[in-house]
N, C-alpha and C positions, 0 to 999 in steps of 0.2 A: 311815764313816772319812773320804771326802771335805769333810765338814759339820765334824769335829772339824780338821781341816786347813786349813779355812780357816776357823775361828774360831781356832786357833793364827796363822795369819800374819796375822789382824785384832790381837789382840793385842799381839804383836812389832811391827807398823806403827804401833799405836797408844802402846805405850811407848817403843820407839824415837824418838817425836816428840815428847813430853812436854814441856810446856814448863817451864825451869828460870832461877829468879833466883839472884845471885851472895847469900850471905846475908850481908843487911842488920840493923840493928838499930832501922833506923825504919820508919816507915808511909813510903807513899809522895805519900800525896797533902799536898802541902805543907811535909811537914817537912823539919828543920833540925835538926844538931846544933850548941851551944854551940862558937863556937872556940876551939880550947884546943889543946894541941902534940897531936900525933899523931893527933887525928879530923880523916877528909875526911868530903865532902857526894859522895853515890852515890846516882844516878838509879836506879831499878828497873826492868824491861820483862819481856817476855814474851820468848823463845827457841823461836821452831817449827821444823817439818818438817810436811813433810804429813802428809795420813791418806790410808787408799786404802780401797776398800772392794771385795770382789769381787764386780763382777754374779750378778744372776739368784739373791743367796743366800736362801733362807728360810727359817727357823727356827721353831720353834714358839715363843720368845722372842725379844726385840729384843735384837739384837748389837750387844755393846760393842767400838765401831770404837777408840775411843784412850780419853785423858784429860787433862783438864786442870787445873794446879796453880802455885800460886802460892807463893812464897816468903813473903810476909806471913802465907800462911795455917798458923798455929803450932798446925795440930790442935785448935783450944779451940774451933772451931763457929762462929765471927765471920761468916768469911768466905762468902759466897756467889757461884757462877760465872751467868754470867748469858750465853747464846748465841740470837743473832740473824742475820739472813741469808738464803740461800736455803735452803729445807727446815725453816729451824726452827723447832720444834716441830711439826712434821709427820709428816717426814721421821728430821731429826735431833731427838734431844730429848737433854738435859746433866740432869746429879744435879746440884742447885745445891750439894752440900754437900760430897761429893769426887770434883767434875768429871768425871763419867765421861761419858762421850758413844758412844750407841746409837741405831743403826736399826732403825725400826722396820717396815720394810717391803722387798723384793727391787726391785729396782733395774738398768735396762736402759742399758746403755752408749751406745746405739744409738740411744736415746730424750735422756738426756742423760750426759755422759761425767765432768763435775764439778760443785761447789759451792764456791761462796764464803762461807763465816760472818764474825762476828763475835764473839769473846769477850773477859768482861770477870771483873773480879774487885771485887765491892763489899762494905760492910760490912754485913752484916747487917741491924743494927740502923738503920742511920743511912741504908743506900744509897748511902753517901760510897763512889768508886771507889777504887778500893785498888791500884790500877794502869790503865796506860791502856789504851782498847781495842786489840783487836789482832786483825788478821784473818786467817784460812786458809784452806788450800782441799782440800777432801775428794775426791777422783780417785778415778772407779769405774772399778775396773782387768779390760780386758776378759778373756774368755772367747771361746770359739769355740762362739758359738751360732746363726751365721748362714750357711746354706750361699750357696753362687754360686745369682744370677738373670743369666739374659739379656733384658734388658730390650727388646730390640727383634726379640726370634725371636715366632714361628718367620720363618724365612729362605727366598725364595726367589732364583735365579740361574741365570744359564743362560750355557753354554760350547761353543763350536759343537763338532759330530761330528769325530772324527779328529784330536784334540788332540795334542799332545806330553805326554810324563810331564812331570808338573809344573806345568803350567798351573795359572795362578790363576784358582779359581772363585766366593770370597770369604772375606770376614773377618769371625768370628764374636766379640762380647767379649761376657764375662760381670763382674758386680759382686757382691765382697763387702762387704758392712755392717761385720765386723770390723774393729779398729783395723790398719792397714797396720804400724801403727810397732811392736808387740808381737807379738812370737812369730812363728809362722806361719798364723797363722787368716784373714788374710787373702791367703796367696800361690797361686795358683790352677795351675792345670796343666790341657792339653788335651789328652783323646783320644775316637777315633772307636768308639764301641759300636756303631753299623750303618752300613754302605754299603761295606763293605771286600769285597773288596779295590781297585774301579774307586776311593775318592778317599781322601786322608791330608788330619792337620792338623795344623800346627804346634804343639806343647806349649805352648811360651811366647808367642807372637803370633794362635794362633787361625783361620791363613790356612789356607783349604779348597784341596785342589792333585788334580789328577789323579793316579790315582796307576797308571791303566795304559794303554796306547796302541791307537787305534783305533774309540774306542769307536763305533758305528754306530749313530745316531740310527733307520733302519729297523729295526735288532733292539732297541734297546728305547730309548726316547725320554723319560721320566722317570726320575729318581731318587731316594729318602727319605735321606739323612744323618743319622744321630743324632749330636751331638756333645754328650760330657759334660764339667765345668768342678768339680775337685774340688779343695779346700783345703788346708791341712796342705801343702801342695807333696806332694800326692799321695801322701801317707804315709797308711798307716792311722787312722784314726779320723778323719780330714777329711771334713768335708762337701762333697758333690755337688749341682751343678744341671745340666740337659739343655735341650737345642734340637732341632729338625729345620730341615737344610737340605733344600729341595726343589729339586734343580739338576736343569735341562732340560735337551737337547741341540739345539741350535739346526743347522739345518741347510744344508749345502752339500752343492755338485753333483760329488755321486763316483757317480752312478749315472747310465749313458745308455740312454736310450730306446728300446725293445724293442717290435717290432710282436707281439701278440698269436698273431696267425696269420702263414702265410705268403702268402697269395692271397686278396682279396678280387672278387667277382662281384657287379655291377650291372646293371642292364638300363636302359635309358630309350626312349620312344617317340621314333619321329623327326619326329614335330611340332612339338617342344618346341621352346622358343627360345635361344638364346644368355643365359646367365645362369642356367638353371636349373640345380636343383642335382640330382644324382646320385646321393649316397651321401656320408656321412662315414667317416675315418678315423682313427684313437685308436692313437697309440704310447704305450707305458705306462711312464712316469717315477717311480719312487718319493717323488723330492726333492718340496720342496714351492717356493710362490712363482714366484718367476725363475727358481728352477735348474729348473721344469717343461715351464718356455717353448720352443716348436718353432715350427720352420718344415719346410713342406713345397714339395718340389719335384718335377718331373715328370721322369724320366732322360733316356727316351726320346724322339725327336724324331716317331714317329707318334702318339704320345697329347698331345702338348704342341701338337699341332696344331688337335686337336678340342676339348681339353678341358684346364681349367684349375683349378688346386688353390691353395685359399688356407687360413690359418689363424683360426678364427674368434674373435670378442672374446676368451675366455676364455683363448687362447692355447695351448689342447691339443689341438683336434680340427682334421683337415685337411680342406674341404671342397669335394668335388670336381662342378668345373659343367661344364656344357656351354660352347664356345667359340666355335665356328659351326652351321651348320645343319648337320644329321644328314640322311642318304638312305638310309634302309633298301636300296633297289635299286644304290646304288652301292658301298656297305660294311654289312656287317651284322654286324660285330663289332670290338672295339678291346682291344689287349694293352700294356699296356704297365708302368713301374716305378715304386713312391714312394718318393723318400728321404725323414726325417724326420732332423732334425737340430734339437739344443739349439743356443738364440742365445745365452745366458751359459755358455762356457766357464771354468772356475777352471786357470789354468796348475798352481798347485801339484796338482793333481789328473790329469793329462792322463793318467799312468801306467795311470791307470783305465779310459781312454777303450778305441776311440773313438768321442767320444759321436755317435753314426747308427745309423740303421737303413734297410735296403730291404725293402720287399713290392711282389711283383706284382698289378695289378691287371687284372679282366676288364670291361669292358664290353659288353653286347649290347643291337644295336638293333632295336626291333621295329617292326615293321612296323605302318601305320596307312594308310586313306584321306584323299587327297590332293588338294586341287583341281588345275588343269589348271595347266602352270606356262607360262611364257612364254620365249620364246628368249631374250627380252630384258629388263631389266631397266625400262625406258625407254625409248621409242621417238622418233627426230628424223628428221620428213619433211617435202618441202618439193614445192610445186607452184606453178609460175607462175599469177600473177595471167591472168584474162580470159579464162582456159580455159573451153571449151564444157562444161556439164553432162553426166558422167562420164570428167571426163579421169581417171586412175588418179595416184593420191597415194602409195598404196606399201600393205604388206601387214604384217600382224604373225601372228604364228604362237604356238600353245600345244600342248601334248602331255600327255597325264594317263599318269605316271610308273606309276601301280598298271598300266595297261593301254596301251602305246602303240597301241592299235590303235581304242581306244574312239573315237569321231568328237566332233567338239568343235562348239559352235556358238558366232558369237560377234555381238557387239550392242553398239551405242556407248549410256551412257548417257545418256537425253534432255537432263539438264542442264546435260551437256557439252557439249552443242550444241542451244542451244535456241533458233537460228534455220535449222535443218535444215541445212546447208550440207554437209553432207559423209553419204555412205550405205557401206554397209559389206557383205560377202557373209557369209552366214552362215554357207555351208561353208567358207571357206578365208580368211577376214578381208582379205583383199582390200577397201582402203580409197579411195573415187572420191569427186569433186567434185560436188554435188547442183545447184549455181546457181553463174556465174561469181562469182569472187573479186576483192575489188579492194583491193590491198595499203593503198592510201591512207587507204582504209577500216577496215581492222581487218590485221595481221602477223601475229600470233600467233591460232592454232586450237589449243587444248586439250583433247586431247577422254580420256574414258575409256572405253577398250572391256575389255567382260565378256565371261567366255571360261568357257562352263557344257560338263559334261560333259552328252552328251544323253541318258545311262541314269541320270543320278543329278542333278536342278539344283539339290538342296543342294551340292554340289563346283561351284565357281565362283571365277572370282581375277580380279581388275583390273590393270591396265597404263595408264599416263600416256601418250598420244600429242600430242607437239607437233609442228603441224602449220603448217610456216613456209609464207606467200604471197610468193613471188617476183618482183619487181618487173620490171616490165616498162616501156619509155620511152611510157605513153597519157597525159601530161600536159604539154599547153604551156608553158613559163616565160610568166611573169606578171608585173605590179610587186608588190614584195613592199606597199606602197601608196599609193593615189592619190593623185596629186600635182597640188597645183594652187599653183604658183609666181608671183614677180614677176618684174621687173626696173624698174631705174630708167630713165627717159626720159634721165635725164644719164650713162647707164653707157659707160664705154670699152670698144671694140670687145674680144673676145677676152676678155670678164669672165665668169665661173663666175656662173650664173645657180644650178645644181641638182645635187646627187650623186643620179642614179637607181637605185634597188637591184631586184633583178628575182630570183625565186626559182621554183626549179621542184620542185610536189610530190614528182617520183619520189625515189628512192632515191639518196641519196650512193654516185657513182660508175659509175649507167648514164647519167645526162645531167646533171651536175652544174656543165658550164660551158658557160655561157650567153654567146651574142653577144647584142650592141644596134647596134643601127642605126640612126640619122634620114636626112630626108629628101637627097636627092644634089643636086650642082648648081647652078649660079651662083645661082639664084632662090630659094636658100633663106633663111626666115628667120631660121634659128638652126643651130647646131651640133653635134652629138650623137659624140663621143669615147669608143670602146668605151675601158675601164680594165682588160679582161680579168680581171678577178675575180667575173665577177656583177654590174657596176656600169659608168654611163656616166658623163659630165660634158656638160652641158648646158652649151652657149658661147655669148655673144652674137658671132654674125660680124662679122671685120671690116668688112664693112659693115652700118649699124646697121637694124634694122627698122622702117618706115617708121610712124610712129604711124596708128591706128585705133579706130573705136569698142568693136569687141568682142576679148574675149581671141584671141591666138593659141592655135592647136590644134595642140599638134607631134606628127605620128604617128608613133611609134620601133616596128621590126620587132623582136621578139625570138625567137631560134632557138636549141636546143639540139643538144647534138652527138651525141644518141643514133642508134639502130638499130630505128625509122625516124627521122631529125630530124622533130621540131615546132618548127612555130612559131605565133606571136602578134603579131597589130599592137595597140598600144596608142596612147593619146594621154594627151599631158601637157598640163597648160592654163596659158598665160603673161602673164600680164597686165602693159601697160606702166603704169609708176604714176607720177605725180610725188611725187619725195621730197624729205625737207628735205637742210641740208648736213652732217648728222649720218650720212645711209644710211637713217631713218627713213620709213616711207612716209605720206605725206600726203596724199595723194586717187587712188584707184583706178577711180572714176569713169567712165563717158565725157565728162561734161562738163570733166572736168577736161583730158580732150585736144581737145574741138572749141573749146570758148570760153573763153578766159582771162578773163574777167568772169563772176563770178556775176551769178545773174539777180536782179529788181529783187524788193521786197516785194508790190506789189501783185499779180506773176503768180507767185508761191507761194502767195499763199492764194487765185487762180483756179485751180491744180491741185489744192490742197487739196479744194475745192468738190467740183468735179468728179469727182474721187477719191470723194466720200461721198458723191455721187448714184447712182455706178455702185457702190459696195455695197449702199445702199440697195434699188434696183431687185434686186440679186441674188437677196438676200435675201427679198424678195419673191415671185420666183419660183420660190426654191425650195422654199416655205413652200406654195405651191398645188400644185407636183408632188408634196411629200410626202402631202399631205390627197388629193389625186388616186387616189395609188399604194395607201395607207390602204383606200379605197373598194374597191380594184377587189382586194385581197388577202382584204378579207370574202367573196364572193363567190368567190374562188378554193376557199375553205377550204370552201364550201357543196358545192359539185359539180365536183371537179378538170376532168371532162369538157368544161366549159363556159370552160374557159380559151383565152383569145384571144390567138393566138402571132402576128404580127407579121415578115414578111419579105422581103424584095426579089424580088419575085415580081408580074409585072402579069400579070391575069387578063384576060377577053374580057368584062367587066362583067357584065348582071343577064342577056346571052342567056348566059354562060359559063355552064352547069349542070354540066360534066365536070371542071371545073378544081378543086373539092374537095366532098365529100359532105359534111356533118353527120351523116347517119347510117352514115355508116362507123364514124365517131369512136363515136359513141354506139353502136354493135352491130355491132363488127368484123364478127361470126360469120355476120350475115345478113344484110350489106349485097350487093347484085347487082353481078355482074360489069360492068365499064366496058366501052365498046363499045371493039371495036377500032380502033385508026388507026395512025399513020406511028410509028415507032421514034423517040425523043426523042433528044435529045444525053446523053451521060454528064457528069455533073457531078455536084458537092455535094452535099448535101440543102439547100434552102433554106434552111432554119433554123439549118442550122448556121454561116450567116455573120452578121456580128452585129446582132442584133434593133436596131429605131430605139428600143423605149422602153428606159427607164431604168431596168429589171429582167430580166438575163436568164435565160433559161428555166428553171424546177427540174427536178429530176429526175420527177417526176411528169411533165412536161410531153414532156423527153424521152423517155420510156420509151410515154408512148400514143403518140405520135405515131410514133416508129417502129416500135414494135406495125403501124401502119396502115399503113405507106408500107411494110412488107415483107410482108405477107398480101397487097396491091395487086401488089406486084413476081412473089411465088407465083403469082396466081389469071389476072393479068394479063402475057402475054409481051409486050406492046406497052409497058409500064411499063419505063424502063431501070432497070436494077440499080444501085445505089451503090458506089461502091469502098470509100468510108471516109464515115463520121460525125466531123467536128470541132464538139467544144462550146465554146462560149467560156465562159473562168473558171472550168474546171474542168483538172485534169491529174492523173495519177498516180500512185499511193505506190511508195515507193520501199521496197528492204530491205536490210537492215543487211548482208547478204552481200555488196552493192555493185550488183547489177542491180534496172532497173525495170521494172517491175508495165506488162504491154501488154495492150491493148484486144484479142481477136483473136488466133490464131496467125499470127507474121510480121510483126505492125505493132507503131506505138510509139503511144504517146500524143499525140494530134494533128498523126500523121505520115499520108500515104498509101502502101499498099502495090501492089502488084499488081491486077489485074482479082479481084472475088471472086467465086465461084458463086452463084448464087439459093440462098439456104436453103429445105428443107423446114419448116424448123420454128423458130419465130422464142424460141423459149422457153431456149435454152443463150446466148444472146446476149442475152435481156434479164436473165438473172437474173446475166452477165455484171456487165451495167451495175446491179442494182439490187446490188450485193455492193462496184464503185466507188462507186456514187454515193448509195447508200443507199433506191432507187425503192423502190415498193411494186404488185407484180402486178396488174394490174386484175381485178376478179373481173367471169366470165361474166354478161352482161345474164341 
């Protein structure tokens, strides 16, 4: 029925267009009629209308869409139509003989929507046109065969939680292919087939809208949309096409943070240090991102003391450290509150609130083994300089907390003091001076004492002890340096020859100002003006110093103002010089002040002479003492015993046989006792004043011989005893704590002391001296 209905309006379209000429009585091409009254000259053309054809049609035969005819054509068969263009003979194909014009194929609007031809009308026989061409246009007249497409679904979108009704979520368009301009096959219409009742969509614009209030991204956080797009304006028998929206729910902060429990319990050892951590804490946010973000804080003022709560990277757990040191024995447990709070608040959401949470927390501290601790954290002592060995320095103290009653011992480490200076008690740390101190020397003593438990010396702790030297006034002011000055012979009286500066080692503020003083009284050569700062001015007196061959010697007193005052004589050296007239000095000389004439040529180069004969000779003779000394050092090295010492000493000649043994030297052990006689003077040791030759004595030398001279003093009561031994060209050592190294209890280094006893035993006093001076024990003959 449909098929015979639109071959009926193919028909009707196609006769309804027919084209029609007014009727003529001639051909058209060229002719004329005769002029004569009442014939005109009448052009001929063609008369159209379209054709239409209706899509999609097909037949079991090709449909005759219209026809075409010509006025010339008088039914006698002449004529023939002739069509060209798009489709034809393809598409379109024409009856050349009564123009009928049929398609031969179904036909998509969508594909193409019209045709342009060409038709003509010629003679048969000849192909003379028989009219001119003339062109139409065939219109495939649409059909609703194309439902909606959404070319850009499926769709997603997202609309944060807790929207208002209405809210836009997006815009969905679908396309129809249909012609717009015919019918309704292309007028579309929109509704929602799933996601109702939570979103709606506009019929005529497609826009997706909330369509209920509240929705909560925690109860359900996706959504599916079906939206369908149907034609006909939504009438029956229109075509439908579908999408899915997938709209998300984007989230904000309407949920605050909920501690899981109520009471959290930790424990931590109390060795731990400052920083460690505890335990975390987790308040449980639903939201996601920013609106998850917390901060924690401590309520209470006794847990904010110990211990401290931070938020860590992630920004959801709170982690709780230690703050200061823990003491099991002085607290053994900690109570206190956490608040957790969101840092991005949403005002419109506050109704919700409020966003925090508190939980209690427990801490317990356990107990552990402790080294021994110290009262102090650092210790600052001080002791004066030059105090006798053990004067008392001060004390430091430790106690072991597991057990106050446990005994402590304690010990400075050696490298704290590794030139022994200071000793310490082991029970009660009690800290004393081991050798005097001498501040100029070293201030500052650092030492470290270790403080061990004595039932466990794993438990052990250290303590810094500075250990100040106290200054005390044992040093003389000085010149700060030697000074050896001029002055002009043409200087006016009362002229600043010198600024003398003069400094005293001790300590700024026990003798810091220093007097100066020169010589007093009419006869002095020069001046000396204390400046009261540490400094003098050296003046030539108004009356001038009288010239002379050698330097003046000015000796200036310098004293300080401590408790005890010292003082110091110095001298300055002043020499008169003649200068030029510039202040320049010109000859400093003696000659230059005994004789104002230089001397002649010939008696410069007789001092010259002279001069190089007495080098000559020097040299000489000291070239034979060396070769001398050479000799007698091989022969040393042979048999030390055999060495020939040299001293101020006159014997009773070749009858003197008591005055010294050779075989003492050679056989301490079994040399015979010396006959007795008269008690001697107390004096020296001979030798130890100084030898005439030109090497004095080694150690080797030293050491046999008073080996001999004190086995003589033992064995012999008539031999006087020595008080002291002075060596020449030896002294010493000193040590960095400030005091020096003595020969002997009670004496110094080349000093004499008191009367000494006869030794028993000469061996603690040689090995004395072979420890100074590096001897070597004689072994038993």
């Amino acid at each position: 029925m449909w098929g015979l209905a639109r071959l009926l309006l193919a028909w009707l379209g196609g006769w309804g267009c027919m084209g029609r000429l007014a009727a003529p009585t001639q051909a058209w091409a060229g002719s004329q009629v005769e002029p004569g009254p009442g014939l005109l000259r009448t052009r001929r053309s063609w008369v159209w209308n379209q054709f239409f054809v209706i899509e999609e049609y097909a037949g079991p035969e090709p449909v005759l869409i219209g026809k075409l005819h010509s006025d010339v054509d008088r039914g006698e068969g002449r004529t023939k139509y002739l069509l060209t263009g798009e489709g034809a003979g393809t598409v379109f194909v024409i009856d050349e003989a009564t123009g009928n014009i049929h398609v031969t194929k179904s036909l998509d609007r969508e594909e193409k929507s019209q045709y342009v031809l060409l038709a003509q009308a010629v003679d048969r026989a000849s192909n003379r046109p028989l009219e001119p061409p003339s062109e139409f246009i065939i219109k495939v007249q649409d059909i609703n065969d194309n439902p909606p497409v959404f070319p850009f679904g499926p769709y997603h979108a997202t609309v944060p939680e807790m929207s208002n009704v209405g809210t836009s979520v997006i815009q969905v368009t679908a396309h129809d292919a249909d012609d717009p301009s015919y019918g309704n096959s292309a007028k579309l219409v929109y509704t929602v087939l799933d996601g109702l009742p939570f979103f709606s969509v506009d019929p005529q614009t497609g826009v997706v809208r909330t369509a209920i209030p509240n929705m909560d991204r925690e109860t359900q956080e996706e959504f599916l949309v079906v939206i369908q797009a149907k034609d006909m304006g939504g009438h029956m028998g229109g075509l439908s096409g579908s999408t899915t929206v997938t709209v998300t729910l984007s989230d904000v902060n309407d949920n605050p943070p909920k501690f899981p429990q109520s009471l959290y319990q930790f424990s931590v050892v109390e060795t731990v240090g400052p920083g460690t951590l505890v335990g975390r804490l987790r308040a449980q946010d639903p939201d996601l991102g920013d609106n998850a973000l917390m901060a924690y804080s401590i309520l209470d003022g006794e847990g904010s003391e110990a211990f401290s709560i931070s938020t860590d990277s992630q920004g959801r757990d709170g982690l709780l450290t230690v703050r200061k040191a823990l003491d099991f024995e002085t607290r053994r447990s900690y109570s206190f509150r956490v608040e957790a709070t969101n840092t991005l608040i949403d005002p419109a959401y506050l109704r919700r609130g409020p966003f925090k949470d508190v939980a209690s927390v427990r801490v317990a501290v356990q107990d552990a083994p402790e080294p021994p601790a110290f009262t102090q954290a650092a210790y600052h002592l001080a002791v004066p300089e030059n105090k006798a060995p053990g004067t008392l320095v001060g004390q430091v103290s430790a106690s072991d907390l597991d057990s106050p009653a446990s005994p402590i011992r304690y010990s400075i480490l050696p490298h704290s003091d590794l030139e022994r200076c200071f000793s310490i008690e082991p029970e009660d740390g009690t800290i004393r001076t081991a050798v005097p101190l001498d501040r100029e020397a070293r201030v500052w003593h650092n030492l470290t004492v270790l403080a061990t438990e004595l039932d466990s010396s794993a438990q052990a702790s250290r303590v810094q002890v500075a250990v100040q030297t106290l200054d005390e006034n044992d040093n003389a002011p000085q010149l700060s340096e030697p000074y050896d000055t001029f002055v002009c012979d043409s200087a006016a009286p009362g002229q600043l020859i010198q600024i003398i500066r003069a400094l005293d080692r001790d300590e700024v503020g026990n003798s810091s100002h220093i007097s100066l003083q020169g010589p007093l009284g009419p006869d002095a050569n020069f001046t000396v003006r204390d400046n009261r700062d540490g400094s003098a001015s050296l003046l030539l007196p108004s009356r001038p110093a009288p010239p002379r061959q050698a330097p003046y010697l000015v000796p200036i007193e310098l004293w300080d103002w401590g408790q005890p005052a010292l003082s110091s004589t110095v001298t300055v050296t002043v020499s008169v010089c003649r200068c030029r007239p510039d202040g320049s000095v010109a000859s400093c000389r003696p000659e230059a002040q005994l004789s104002p004439a230089g001397l002649s040529t010939g008696a410069l180069l007789a001092i010259v002479t002279c001069v190089g004969t007495l080098l000559a000779l020097v040299v000489l003779f000291v070239a034979l003492r060396r070769q001398k000394q050479e000799s007698l050092m091989v022969l040393e090295e042979e048999d030390v015993r055999e060495n020939i010492i040299t001293y101020d000493d006159e014997g009773g000649g070749e009858e003197d046989t008591e005055a010294f043994d050779i075989t003492a030297l050679q056989n301490p052990d079994g040399a015979a006792p010396p006959a007795p006689g008269p008690p001697a003077r107390r004096d020296v040791l001979p030798w130890a004043r100084p030898p005439r030759h030109s090497r004095p004595p080694g150690p080797a030398d030293v050491a046999q011989l008073l080996a001999l001279r004190l086995r003589e003093a033992d064995e012999d009561p008539s031999v006087p005893p020595y008080d002291s031994v002075q060596v020449y060209g030896y002294e010493g050592r000193g040590s960095s704590c400030g005091s020096l190294s003595s020969l002997g209890s009670g004496s110094e280094a080349g000093g004499a002391s008191g009367p000494a006893e006869p030794l028993d035993d000469w061996g603690p006093l040689f090995r004395t001296l072979a420890e100074l001076y590096g001897a070597k024990e004689p072994s038993a003959p």
